[in-house]
SEFISE-917833 format. One record per residue (C-alpha): residue number from 1; residue in one letter; x, z, y. Coordinates in steps of 0.1 Angstrom, whole numbers, plus 2048, in hexadecimal, padded with zeros to 3 digits. Layout:
// residues N
NUM:A:X:Z:Y
...
//
This chain:
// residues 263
1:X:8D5:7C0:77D
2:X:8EE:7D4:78A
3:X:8F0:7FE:78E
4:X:8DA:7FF:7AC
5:X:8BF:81D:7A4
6:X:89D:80A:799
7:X:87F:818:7A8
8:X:85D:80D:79C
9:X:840:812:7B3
10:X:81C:814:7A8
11:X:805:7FE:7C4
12:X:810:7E9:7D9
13:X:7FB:7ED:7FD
14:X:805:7F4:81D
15:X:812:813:81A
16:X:81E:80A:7F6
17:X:830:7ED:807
18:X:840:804:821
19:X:84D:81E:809
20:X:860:7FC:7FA
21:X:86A:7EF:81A
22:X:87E:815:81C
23:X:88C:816:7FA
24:X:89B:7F0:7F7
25:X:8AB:7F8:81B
26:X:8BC:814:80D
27:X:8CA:803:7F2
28:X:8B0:806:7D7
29:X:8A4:7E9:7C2
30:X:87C:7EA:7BD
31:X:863:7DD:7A8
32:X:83C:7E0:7B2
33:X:81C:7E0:79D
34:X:7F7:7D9:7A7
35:X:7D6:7CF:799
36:X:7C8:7AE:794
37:X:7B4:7AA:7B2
38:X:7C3:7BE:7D0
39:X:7AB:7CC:7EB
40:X:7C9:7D2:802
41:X:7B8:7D2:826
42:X:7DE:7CF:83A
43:X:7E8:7AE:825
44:X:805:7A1:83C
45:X:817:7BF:834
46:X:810:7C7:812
47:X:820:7BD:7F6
48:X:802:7B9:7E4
49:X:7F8:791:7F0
50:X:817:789:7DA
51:X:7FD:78E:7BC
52:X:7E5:777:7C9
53:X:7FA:75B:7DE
54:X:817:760:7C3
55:X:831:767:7DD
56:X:833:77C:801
57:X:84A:787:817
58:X:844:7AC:82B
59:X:85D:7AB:849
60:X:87D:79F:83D
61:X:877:7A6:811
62:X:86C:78C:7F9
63:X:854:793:7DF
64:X:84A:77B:7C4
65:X:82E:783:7A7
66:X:840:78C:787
67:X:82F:789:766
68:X:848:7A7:752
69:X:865:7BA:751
70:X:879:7A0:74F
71:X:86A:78A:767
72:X:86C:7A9:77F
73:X:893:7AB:773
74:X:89C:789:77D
75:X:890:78D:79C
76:X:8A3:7AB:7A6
77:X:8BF:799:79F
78:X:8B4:77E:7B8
79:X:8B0:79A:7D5
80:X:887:796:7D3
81:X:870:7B0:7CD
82:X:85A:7A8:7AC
83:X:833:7B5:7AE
84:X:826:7B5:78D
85:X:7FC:7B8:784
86:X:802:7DA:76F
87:X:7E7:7F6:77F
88:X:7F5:80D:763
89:X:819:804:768
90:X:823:7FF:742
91:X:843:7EB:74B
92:X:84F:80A:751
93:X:856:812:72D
94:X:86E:7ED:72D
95:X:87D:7F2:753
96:X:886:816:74A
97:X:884:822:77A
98:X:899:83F:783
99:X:87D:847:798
100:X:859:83C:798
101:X:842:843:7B5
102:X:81A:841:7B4
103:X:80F:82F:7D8
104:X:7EB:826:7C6
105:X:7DB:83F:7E2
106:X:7BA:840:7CE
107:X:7B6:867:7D8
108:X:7BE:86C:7B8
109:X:7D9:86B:79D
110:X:7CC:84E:787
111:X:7E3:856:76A
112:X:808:85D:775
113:X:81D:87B:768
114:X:83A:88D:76D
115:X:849:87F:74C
116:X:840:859:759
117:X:869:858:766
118:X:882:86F:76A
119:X:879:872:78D
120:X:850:86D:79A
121:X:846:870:7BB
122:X:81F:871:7C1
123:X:814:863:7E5
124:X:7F7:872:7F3
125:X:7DA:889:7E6
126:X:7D6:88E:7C0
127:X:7F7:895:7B7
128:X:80A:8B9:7B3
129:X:829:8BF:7B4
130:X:839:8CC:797
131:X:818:8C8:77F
132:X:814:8A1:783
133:X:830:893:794
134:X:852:8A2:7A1
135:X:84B:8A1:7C5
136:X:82B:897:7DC
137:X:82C:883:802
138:X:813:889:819
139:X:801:86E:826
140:X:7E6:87E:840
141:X:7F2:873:865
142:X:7FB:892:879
143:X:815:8AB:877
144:X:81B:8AA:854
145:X:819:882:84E
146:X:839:87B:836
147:X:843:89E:82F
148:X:851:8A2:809
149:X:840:8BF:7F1
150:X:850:8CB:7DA
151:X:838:8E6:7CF
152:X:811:8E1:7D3
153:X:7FF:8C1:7DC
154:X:7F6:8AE:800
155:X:7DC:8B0:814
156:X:7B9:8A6:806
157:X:7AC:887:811
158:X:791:88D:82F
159:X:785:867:833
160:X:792:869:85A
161:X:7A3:84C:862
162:X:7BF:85A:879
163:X:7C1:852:89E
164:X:7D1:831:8A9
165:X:7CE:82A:8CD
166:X:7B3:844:8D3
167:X:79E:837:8B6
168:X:799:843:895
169:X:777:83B:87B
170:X:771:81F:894
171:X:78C:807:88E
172:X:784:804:869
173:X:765:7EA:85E
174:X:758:7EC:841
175:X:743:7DA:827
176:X:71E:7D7:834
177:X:710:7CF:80D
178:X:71B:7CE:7EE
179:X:725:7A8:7E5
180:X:744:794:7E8
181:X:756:791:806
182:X:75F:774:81D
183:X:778:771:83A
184:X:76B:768:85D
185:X:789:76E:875
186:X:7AE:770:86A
187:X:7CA:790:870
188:X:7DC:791:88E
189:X:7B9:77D:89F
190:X:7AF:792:8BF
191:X:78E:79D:8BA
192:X:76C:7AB:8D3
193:X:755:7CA:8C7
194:X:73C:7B2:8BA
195:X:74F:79A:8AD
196:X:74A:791:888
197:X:76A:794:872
198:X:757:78E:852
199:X:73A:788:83B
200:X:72B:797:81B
201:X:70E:77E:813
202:X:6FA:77B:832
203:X:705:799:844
204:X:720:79D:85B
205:X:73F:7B5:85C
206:X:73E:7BC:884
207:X:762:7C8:896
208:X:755:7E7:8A9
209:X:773:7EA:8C1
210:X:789:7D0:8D5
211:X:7A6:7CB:8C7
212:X:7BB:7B5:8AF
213:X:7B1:7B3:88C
214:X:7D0:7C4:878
215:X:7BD:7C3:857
216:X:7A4:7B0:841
217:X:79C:7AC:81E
218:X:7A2:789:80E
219:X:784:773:808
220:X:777:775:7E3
221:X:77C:79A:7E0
222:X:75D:7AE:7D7
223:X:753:7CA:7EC
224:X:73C:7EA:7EC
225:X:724:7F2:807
226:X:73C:808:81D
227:X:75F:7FC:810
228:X:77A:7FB:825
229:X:77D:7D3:830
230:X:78E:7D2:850
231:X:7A1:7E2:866
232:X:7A1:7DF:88D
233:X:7C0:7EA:8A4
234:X:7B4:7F1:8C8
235:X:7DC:7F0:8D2
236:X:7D6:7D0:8D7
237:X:7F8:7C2:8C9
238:X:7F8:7A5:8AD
239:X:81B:7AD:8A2
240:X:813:7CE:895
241:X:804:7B9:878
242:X:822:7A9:86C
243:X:838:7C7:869
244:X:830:7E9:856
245:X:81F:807:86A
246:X:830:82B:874
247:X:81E:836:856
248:X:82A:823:83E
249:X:84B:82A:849
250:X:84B:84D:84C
251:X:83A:852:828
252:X:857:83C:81A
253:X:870:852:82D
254:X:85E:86E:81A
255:X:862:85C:7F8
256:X:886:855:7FE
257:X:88D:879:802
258:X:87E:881:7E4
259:X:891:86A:7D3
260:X:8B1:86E:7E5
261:X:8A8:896:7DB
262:X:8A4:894:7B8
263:X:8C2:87E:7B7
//
């Protein structure tokens, strides 16, 4: 491996995924972990699917499962991003990252801290600046979306979906019962308020706008009553669910700053 700077990011979602889209375009080399089973909703562009499928590609980055450090090394030095299944990130003690960034976005730091890698970046609420990590992003859409703290902590969660194409809580189906889920309809399909775009036993997941399906949880995963399963984008355009959202991006320009910063 050469003397690129290593950054190791913890979750590997959508917004995980675009943070890493960010860093390997500016030169960084990264490696990803995630648990076992993923409930990623936006799995085209997450690098997440490479833990179950084994392999993915998000835009123009390869990503292959890795099973350790020096799987994960390897690959670097092959040009594809490695994913390992590490929800507490321990291959950080082998793979030694200049930087290591927490993308979990559980709401709440789940065990990083500010000694974790000479430089941690918390994404997200739960993390504050200068007590667990060396810098916070903010992830709420608005004003302040991406914006780097260096002092205090980001916005608390208000469980708003923000607005995208005039909808907000609408586009998002969730889990109707408690169970294990099953796929009806694929991402990318255009979909009808009514239509069903999945199933948890005998009841159905209904899409409650127009729109295309931009998200869906894989079949086999289980679910709570009220989970997040789906996502439904009322802009109507299927190729917004093969490439990473405005979001994503701008968080990752956030992270990069930090980095960039602190370097």
């Amino acid at each position: 491996m050469n003397d690129t700077k290593l950054i190791l990011i913890r979750g590997a979602g959508d917004l995980a995924s675009g943070i890493a889209l960010r860093l390997r375009r500016a030169g960084f080399q990264v490696v990803m972990t995630e648990i076992a089973a993923p409930t990623t909703i936006r799995r085209t562009v997450a690098f997440s699917q490479a833990v179950i499928d084994g392999q993915c590609t998000v835009e123009d980055v390869p990503a292959r499962r890795a099973e350790g450090a020096r799987e994960a090394r390897e690959l670097l030095d092959r040009g594809v991003l490695p994913v390992l299944v590490d929800p507490e990130a321990r291959c950080r003690e082998a793979l030694e990252p200049d930087a290591l960034v927490d993308a979990i976005l559980a709401k709440r730091n789940l065990g990083t801290g500010i000694h974790d890698a000479p430089v941690v970046i918390g994404v997200g609420p739960g993390f504050t600046a200068g007590l667990d990590c060396h810098a916070a992003v903010e992830t709420m859409r608005g004003h302040t979306l991406g914006r780097v703290l260096y002092t205090g902590s980001p916005l608390p969660n208000t469980n708003i979906p923000g607005l995208i194409g005039g909808f907000a809580g609408e586009r998002v189906l969730r889990a109707p019962a408690d169970g294990i889920f099953r796929e009806a309809l694929r991402i990318g399909d255009r979909v009808r308020a009514g239509d069903v775009a999945g199933w948890v036993g005998d009841a159905p997941m209904v899409c409650t706008l127009d729109g295309v399906l931009r998200g869906l949880l894989a079949s086999g995963i289980r679910v709570r009553k009220g989970m997040k399963a789906g996502d439904v984008d009322p802009r109507n355009d299927p190729s917004y669910c093969r490439t990473a959202s405005d979001k994503a991006l701008a968080i990752g320009g956030g992270v990069l700053e930090a980095i960039l910063h602190f370097s």
